[in-house]
BAFI-3210 file (N, C-alpha, C; in Angstrom, 3 decimals, decimal comma, padded with zeros to 6 digits):
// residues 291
n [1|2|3|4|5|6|7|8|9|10|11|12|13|14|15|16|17|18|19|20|21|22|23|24|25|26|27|28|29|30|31|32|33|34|35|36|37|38|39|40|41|42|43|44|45|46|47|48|49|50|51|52|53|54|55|56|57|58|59|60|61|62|63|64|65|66|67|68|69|70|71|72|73|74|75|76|77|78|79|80|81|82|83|84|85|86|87|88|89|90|91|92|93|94|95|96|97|98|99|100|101|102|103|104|105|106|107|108|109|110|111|112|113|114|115|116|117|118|119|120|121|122|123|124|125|126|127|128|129|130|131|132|133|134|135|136|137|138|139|140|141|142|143|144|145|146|147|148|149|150|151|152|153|154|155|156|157|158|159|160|161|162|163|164|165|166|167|168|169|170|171|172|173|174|175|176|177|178|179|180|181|182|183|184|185|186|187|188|189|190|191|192|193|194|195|196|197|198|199|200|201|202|203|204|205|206|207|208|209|210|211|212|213|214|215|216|217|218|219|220|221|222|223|224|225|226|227|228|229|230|231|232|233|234|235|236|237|238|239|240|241|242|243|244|245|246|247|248|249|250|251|252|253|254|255|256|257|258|259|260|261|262|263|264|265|266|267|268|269|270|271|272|273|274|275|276|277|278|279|280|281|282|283|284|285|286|287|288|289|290|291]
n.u [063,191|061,514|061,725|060,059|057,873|056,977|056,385|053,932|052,252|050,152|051,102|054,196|056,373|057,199|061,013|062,026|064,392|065,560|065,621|064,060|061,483|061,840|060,248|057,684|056,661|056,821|054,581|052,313|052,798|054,765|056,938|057,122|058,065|060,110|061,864|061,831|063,523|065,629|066,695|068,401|070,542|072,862|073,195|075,255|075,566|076,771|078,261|079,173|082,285|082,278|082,698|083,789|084,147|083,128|080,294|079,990|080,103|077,813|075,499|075,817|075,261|072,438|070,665|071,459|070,183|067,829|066,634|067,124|065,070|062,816|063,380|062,936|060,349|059,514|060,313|058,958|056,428|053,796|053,475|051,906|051,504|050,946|048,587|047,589|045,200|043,527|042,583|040,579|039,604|038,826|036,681|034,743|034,403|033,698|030,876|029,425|029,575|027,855|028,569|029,314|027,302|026,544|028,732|029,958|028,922|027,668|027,996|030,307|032,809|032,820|033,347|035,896|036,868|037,678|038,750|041,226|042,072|043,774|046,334|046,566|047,062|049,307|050,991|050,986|051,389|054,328|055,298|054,969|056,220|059,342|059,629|059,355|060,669|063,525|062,981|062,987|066,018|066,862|066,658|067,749|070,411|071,071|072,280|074,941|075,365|076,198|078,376|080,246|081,223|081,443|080,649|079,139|076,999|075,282|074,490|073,376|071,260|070,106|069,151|066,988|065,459|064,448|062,983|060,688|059,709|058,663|057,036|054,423|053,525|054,925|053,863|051,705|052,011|052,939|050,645|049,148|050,815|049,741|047,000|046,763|047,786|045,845|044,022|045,131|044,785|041,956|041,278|042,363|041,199|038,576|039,136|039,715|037,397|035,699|034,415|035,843|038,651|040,398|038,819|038,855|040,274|042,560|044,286|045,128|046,277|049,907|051,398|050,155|048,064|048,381|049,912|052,427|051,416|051,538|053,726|055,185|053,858|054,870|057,966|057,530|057,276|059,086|061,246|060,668|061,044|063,826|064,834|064,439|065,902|068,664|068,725|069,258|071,870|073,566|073,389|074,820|077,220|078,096|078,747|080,678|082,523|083,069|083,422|086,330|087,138|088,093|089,062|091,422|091,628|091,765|089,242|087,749|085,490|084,544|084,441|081,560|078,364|076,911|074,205|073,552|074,590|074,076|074,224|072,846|070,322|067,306|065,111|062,101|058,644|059,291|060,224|062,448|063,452|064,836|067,126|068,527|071,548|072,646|073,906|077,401|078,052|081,087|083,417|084,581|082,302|080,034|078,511|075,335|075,269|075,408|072,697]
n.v [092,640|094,944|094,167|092,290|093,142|094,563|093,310|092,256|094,710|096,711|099,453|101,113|101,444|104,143|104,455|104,128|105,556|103,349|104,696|106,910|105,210|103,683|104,973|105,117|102,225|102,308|102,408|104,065|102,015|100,768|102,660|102,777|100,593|100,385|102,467|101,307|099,214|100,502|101,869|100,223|099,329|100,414|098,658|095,752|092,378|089,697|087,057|083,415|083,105|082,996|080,896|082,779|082,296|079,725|080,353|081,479|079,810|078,145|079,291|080,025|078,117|077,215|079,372|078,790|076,474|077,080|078,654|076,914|075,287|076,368|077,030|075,062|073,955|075,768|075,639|073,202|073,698|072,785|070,322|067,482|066,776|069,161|070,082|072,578|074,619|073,036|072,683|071,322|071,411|074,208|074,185|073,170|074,544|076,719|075,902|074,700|077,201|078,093|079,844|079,512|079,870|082,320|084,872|086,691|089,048|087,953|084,430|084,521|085,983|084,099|081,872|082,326|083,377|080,854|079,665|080,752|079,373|077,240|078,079|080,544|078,845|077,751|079,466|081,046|078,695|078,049|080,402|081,562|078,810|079,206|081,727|081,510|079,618|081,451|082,857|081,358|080,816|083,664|084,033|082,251|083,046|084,888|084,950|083,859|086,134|088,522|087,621|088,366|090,431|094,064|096,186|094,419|092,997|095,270|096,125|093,398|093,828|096,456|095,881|093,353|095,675|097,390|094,888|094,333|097,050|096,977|095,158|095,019|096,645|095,479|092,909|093,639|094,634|092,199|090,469|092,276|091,399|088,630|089,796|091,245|089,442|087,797|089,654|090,586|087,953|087,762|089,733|088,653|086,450|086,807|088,719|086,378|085,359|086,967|087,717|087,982|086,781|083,790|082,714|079,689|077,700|079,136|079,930|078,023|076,855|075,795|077,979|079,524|082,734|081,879|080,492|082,193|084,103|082,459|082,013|084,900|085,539|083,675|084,859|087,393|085,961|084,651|087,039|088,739|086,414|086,547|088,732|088,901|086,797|087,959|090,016|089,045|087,929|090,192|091,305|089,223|089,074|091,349|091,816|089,831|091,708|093,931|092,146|091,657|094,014|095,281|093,085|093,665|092,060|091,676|091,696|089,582|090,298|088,805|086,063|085,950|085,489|084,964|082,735|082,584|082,962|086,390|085,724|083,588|081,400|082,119|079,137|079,315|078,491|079,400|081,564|084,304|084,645|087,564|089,596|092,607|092,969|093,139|095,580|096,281|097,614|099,240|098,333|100,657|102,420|104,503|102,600|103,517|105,716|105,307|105,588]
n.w [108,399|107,437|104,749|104,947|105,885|103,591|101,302|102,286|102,339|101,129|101,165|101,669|104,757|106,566|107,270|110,306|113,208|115,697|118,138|118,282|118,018|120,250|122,834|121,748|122,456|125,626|127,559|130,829|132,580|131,650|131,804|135,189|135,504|134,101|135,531|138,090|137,381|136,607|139,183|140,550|139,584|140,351|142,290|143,130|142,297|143,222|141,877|140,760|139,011|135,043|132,102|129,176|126,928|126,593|126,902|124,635|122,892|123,531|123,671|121,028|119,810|120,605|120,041|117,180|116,820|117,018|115,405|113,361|113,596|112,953|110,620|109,164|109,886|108,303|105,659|105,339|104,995|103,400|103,656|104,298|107,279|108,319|107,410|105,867|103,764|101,352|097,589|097,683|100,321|100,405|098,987|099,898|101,988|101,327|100,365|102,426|104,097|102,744|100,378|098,440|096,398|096,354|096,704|099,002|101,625|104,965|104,800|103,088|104,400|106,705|106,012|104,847|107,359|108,617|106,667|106,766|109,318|109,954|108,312|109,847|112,716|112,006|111,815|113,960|116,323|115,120|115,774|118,487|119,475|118,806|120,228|122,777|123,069|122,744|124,761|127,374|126,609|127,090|129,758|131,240|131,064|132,600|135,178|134,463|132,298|134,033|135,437|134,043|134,668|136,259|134,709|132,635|134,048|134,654|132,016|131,303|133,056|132,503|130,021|130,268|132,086|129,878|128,280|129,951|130,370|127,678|126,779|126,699|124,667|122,500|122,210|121,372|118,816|117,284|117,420|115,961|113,065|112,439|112,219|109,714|107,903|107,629|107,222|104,616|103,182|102,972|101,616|099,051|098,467|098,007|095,667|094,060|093,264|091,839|088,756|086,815|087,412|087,874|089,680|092,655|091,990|090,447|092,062|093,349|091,843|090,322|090,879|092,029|093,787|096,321|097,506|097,561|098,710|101,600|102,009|102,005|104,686|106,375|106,149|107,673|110,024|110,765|110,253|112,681|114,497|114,458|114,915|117,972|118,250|117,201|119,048|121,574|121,071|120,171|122,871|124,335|122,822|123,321|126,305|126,169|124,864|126,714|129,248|128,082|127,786|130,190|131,301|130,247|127,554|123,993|122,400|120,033|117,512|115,459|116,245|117,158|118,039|115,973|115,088|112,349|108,756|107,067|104,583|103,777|102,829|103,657|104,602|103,232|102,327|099,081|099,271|100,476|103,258|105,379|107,127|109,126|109,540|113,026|114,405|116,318|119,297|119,794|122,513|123,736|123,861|125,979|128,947|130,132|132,663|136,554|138,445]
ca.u [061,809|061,077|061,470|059,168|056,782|056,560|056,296|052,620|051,868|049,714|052,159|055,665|056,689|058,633|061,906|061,884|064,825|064,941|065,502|062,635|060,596|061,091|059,525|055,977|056,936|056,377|053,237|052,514|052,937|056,328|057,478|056,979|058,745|061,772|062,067|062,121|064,379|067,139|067,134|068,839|071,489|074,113|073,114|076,403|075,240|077,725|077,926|080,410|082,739|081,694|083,607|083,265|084,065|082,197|079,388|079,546|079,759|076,986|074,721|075,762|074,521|071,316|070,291|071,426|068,843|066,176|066,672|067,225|064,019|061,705|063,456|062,366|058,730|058,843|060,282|058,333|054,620|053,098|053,422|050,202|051,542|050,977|047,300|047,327|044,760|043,701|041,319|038,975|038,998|038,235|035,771|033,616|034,152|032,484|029,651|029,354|029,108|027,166|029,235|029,368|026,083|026,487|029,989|029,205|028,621|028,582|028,507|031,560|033,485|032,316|034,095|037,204|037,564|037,326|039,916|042,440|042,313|044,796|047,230|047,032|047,403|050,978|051,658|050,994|052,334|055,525|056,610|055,374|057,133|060,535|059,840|059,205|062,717|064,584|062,629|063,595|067,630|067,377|066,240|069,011|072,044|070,995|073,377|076,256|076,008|076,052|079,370|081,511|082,184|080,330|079,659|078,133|076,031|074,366|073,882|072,296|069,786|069,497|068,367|065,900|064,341|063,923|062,152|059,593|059,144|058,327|056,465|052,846|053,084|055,949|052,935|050,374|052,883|053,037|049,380|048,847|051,284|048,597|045,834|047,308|048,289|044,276|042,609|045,142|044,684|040,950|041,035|042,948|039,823|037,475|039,467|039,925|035,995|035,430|033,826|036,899|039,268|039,995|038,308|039,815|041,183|043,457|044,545|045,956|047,644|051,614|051,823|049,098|049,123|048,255|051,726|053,066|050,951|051,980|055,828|054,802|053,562|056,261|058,668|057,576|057,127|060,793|061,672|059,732|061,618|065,402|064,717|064,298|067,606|069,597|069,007|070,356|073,256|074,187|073,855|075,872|078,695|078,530|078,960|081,422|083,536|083,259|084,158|087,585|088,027|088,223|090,333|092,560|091,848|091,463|088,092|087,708|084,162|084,559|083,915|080,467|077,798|075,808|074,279|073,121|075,198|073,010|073,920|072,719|068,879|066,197|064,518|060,645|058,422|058,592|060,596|064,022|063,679|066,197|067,063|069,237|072,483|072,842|075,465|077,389|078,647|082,768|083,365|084,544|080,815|079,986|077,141|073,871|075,546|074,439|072,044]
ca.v [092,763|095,691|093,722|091,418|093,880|095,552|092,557|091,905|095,566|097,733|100,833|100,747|102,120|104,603|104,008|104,280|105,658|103,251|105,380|107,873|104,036|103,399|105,481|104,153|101,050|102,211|102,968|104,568|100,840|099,990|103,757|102,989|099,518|100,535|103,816|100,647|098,415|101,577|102,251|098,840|099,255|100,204|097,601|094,898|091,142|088,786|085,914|082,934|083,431|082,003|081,121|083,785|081,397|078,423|080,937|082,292|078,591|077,450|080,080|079,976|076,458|077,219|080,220|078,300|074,804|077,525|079,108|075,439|074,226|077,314|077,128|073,360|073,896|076,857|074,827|071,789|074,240|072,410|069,161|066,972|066,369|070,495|070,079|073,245|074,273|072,408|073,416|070,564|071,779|075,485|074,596|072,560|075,428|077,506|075,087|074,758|078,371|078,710|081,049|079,582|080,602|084,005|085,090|087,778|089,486|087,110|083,655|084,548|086,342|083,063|080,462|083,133|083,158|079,161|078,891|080,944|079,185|076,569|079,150|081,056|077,822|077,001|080,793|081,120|077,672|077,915|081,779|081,172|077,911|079,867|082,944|080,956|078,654|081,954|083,476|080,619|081,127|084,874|083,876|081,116|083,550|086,386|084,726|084,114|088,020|088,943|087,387|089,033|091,842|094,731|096,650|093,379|093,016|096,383|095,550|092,587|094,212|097,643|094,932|093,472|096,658|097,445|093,961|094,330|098,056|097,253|093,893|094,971|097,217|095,133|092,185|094,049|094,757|090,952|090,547|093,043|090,434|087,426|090,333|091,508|088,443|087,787|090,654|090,279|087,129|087,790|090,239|088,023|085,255|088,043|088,971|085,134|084,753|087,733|086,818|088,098|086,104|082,189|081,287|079,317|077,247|079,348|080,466|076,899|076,088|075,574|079,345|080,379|083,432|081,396|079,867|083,412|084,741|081,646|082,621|086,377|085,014|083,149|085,890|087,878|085,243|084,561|088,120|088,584|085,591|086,258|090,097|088,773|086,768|088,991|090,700|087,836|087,775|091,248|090,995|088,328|089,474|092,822|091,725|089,152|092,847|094,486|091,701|091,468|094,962|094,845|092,372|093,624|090,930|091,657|090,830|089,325|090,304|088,104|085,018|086,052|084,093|085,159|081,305|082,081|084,046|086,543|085,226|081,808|081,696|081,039|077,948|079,736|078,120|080,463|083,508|084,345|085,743|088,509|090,522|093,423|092,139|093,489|096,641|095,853|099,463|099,205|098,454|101,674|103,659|104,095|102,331|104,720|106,090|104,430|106,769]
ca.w [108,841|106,695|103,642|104,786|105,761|102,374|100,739|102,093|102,643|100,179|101,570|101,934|106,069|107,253|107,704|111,648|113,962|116,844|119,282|118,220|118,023|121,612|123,477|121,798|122,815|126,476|128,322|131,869|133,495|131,528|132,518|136,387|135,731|133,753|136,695|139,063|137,533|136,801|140,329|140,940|138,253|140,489|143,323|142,849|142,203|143,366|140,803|140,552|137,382|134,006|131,161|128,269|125,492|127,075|127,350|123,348|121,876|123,911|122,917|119,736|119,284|121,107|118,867|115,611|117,010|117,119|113,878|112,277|113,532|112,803|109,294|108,751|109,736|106,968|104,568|104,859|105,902|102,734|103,920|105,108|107,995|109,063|106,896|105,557|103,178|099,841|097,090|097,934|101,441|100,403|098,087|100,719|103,131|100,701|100,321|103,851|104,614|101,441|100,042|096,882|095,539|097,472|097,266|099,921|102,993|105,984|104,076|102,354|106,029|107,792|104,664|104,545|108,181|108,146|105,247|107,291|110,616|109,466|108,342|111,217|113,673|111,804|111,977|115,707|117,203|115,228|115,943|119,818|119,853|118,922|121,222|123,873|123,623|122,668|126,184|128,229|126,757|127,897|131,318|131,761|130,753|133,491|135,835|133,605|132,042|135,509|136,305|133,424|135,322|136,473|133,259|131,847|134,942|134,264|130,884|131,738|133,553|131,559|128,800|131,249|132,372|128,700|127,776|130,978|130,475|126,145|126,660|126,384|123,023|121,793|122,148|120,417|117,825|117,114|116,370|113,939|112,490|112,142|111,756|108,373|106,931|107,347|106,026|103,061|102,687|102,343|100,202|097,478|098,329|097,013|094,178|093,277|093,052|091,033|087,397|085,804|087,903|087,734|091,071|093,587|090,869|090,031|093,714|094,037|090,568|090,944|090,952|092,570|094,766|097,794|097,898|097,859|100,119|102,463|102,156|102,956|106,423|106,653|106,007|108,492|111,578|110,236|110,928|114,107|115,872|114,033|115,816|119,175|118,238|117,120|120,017|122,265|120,517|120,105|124,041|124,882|122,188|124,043|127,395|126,420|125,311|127,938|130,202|128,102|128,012|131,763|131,896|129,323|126,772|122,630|121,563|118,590|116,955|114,006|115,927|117,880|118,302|115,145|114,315|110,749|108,215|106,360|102,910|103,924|102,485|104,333|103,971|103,481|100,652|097,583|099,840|101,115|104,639|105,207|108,500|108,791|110,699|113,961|114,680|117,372|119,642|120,037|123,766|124,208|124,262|127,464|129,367|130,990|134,365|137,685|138,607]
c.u [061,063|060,706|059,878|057,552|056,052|056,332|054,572|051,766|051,180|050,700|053,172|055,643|057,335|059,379|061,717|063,027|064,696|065,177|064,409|061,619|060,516|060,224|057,928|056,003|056,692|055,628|053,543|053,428|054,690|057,662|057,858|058,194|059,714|062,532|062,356|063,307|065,922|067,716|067,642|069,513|072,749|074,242|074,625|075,872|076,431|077,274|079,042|081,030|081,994|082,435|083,163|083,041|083,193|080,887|078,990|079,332|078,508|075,935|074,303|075,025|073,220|070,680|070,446|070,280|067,652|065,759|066,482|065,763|062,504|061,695|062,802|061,193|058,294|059,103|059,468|056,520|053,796|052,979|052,145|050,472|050,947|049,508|046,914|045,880|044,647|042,845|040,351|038,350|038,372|036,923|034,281|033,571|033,201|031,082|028,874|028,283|027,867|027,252|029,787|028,304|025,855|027,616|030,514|028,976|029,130|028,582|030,277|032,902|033,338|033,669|035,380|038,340|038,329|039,002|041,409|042,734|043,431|045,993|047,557|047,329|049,338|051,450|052,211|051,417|053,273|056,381|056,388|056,145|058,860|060,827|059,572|060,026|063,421|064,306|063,153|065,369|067,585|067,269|067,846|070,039|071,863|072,180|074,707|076,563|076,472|077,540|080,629|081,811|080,998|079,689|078,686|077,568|074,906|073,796|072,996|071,252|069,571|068,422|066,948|065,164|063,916|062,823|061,074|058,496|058,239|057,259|054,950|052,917|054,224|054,959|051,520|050,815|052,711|051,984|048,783|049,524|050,524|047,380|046,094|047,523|046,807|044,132|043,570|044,914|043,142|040,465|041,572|041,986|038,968|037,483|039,153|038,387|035,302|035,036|034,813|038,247|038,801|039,565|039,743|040,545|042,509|044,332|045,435|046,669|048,763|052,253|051,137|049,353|048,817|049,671|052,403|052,787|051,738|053,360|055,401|054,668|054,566|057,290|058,600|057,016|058,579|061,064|061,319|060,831|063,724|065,423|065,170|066,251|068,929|069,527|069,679|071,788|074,075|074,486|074,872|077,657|078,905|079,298|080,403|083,116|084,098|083,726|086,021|088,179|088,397|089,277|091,682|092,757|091,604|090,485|088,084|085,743|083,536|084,364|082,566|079,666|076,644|075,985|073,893|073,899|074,102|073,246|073,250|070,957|068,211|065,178|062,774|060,292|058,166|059,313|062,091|063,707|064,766|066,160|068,437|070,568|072,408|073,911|075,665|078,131|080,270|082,940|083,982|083,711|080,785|078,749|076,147|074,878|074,586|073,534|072,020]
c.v [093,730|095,071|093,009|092,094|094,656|094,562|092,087|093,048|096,494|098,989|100,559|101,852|102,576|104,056|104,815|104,554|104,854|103,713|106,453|106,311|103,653|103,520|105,129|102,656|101,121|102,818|103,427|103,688|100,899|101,486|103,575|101,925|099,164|101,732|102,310|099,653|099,532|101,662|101,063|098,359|099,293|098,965|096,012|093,413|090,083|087,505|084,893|083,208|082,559|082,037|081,845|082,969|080,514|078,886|081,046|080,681|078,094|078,312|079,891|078,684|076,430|078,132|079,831|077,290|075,271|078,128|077,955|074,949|074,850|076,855|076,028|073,371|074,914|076,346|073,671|072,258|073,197|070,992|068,340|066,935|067,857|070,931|071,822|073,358|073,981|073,144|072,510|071,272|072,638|075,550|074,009|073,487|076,474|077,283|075,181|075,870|079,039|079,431|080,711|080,012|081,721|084,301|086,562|087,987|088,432|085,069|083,176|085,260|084,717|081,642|081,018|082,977|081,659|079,091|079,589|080,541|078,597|077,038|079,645|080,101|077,201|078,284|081,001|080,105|077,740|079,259|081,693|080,135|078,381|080,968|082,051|079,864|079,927|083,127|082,825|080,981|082,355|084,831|083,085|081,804|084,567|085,978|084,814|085,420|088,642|088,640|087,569|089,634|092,917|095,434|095,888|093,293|094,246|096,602|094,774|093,059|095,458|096,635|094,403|094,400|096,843|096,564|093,951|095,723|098,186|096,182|093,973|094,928|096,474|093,334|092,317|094,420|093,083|090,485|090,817|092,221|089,847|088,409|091,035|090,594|088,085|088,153|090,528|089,065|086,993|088,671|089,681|086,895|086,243|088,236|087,811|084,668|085,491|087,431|086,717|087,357|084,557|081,130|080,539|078,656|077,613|080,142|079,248|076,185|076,599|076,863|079,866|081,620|083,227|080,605|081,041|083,990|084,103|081,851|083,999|086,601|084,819|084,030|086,676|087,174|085,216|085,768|088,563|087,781|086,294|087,696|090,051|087,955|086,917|090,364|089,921|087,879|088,771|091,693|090,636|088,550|091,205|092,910|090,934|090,697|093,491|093,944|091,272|093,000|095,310|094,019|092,390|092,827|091,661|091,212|090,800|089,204|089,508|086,621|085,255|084,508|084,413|083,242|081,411|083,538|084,513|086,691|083,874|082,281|080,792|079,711|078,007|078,877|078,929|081,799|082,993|085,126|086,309|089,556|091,425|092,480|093,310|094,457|096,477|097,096|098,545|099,682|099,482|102,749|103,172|103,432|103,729|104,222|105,384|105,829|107,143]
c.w [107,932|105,420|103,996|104,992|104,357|101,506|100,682|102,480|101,544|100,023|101,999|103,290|105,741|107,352|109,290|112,574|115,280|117,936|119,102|118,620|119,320|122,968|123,498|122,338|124,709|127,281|129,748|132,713|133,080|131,792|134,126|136,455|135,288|135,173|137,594|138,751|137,541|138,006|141,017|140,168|138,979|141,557|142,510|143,168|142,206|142,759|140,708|138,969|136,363|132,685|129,649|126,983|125,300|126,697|125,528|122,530|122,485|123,022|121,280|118,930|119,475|120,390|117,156|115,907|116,636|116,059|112,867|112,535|113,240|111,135|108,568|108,542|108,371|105,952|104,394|105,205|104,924|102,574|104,730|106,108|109,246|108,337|106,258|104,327|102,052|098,931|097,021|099,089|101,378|099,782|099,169|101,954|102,562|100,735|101,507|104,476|103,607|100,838|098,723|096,108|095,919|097,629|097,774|100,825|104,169|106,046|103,968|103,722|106,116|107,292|104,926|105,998|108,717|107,212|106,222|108,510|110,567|109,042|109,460|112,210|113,369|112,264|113,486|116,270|116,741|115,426|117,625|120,317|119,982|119,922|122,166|124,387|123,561|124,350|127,395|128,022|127,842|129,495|132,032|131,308|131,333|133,904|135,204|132,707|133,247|135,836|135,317|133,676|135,836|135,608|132,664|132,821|134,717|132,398|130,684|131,872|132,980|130,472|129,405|131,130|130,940|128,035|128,826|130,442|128,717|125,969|125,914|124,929|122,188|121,428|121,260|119,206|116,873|116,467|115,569|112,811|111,507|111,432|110,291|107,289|106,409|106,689|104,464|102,448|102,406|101,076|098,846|097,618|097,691|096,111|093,391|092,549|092,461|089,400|086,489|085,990|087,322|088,309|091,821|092,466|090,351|090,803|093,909|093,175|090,930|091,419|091,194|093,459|095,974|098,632|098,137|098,718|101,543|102,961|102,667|104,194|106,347|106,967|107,636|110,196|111,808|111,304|112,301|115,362|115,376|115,042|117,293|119,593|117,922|118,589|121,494|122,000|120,242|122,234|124,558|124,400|122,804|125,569|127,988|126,187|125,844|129,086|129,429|127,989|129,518|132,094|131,015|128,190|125,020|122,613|120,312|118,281|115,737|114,502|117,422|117,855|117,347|114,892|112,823|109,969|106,935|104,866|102,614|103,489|103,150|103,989|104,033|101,824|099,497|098,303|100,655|102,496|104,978|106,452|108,614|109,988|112,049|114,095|116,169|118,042|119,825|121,869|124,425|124,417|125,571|127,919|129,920|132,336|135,394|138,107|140,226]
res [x|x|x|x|x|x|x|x|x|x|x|x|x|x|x|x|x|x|x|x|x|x|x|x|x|x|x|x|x|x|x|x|x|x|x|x|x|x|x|x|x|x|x|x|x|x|x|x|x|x|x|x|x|x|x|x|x|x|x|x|x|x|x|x|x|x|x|x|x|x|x|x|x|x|x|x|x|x|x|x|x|x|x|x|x|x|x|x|x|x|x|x|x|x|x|x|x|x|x|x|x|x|x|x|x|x|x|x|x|x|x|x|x|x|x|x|x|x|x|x|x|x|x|x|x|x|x|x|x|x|x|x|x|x|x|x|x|x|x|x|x|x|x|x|x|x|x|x|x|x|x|x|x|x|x|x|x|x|x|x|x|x|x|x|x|x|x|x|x|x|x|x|x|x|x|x|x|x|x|x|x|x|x|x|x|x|x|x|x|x|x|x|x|x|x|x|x|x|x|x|x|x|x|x|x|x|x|x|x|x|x|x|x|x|x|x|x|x|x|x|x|x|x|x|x|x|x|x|x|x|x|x|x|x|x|x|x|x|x|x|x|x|x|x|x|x|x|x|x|x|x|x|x|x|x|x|x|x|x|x|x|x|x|x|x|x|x|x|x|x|x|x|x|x|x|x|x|x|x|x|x|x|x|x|x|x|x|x|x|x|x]
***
């Protein structure tokens, strides 16, 4: 995620501690509503059993479908069928807005905002389309964390309270997303139309930097959704530990339920999307005490 952030960032971030990072992550509301879900940590949820293995291949298939089909739309974004934009289109948006004989003030805003709607419409239906299958998984595997044992039951729901109590600013986080990719992507329309520049013209030859830009997005919708599942999956391979250290069993960490190995390259147009792997704790840390 970092990479991908610095990639379309004027300033390279902090590196960020996330445990110093979470605390901004929650406001008065998600304070009251992590305090409420804790206090219902030690409460005991009777669950029928569920098979651990059954549980990690399924997953595993369901987190690779959603990765395979994000990756597809990023590889194939420049395809008519997803209409992105052309340099006929841009040039008649100019016209339009009249922002070719005026390349300026609110003309030239009006054409800019115009040229990036289409961008942003692939951006935003295909990273909500993925958060919103990898939201439905987490919903449909409460029950079955729940019935590995009781440590993984409170895991379960520690995780929970965490995603309720982070939701808002972990939402407004997301947008600055789309709202970045914008404003840079207007400021390289500005540059492009500059006297010393080659115009759009040369924004949309084979190597333009509108194809780069396009992967840049990309990149980081990429990272955005692989985040959410890598956190699924560092879940489920946690819970599945803890329910064999319980029962006395060896876990083997080497066959989780990561679906994409991170030498495998992403399939973005013109960019490698790249996400840190996941550290997984050794089922001997302890969980947060029942309180």
């Amino acid at each position: 995620m970092t990479q991908a952030v610095n990639a379309i960032s004027a300033s390279s971030p902090e590196t960020c501690d996330v445990a110093l990072f979470l605390p901004n992550l929650i406001d008065l509301r998600g304070s009251v509503l992590l305090n409420d879900a804790l206090s219902l940590l030690a409460e005991p949820i009777p669950k029928p059993p569920c098979d651990p293995k059954a549980l990690r291949r399924r997953v595993t298939d369901l987190l690779g479908d959603i990765d395979h089909r994000l990756k597809d739309a990023i590889a194939h974004a420049w395809k008519p069928r997803y209409h992105l934009l052309t340099l006929e289109r841009a040039q008649k948006l100019m016209e339009a807005a009249g922002a070719d004989e005026c390349p300026k003030g609110g003309p030239l805003k009006t054409a800019i905002r115009t040229m990036w709607a289409c961008f942003e419409d692939f951006l935003d239906t295909h990273q909500k389309r993925a958060r919103f299958a990898l939201r439905d998984l987490r919903r449909t595997l409460r029950d079955e964390l729940q019935s590995l044992g009781e440590k993984s039951a409170r895991l379960e729901r520690l995780d929970a309270a965490l995603q309720v109590a982070t939701v808002d600013k972990a939402e407004a986080l997301y947008q600055r997303i789309h709202y970045h990719c914008e404003q840079r992507f207007g400021e390289m329309i500005r540059a492009s139309l500059r006297k010393e520049s080659g115009g759009l013209e040369e924004a949309f030859a084979p190597e333009g930097w509108i194809y780069d830009h396009m992967s840049h997005c990309c990149d980081l919708i990429y990272a955005s959704v692989r985040m959410e599942s890598d956190r699924i999956d560092a879940l489920v391979e946690r819970c599945i530990e803890l329910c064999d250290a319980e029962n006395g069993v060896t876990s083997k960490t080497s066959a989780g339920t990561k679906p994409i190995s991170d030498d495998d390259p992403a399939s973005s147009p013109g960019g490698q999307p790249e996400s840190e792997a996941a550290s997984e704790p050794s089922p001997e840390e302890d969980l947060p005490q029942d309180p």
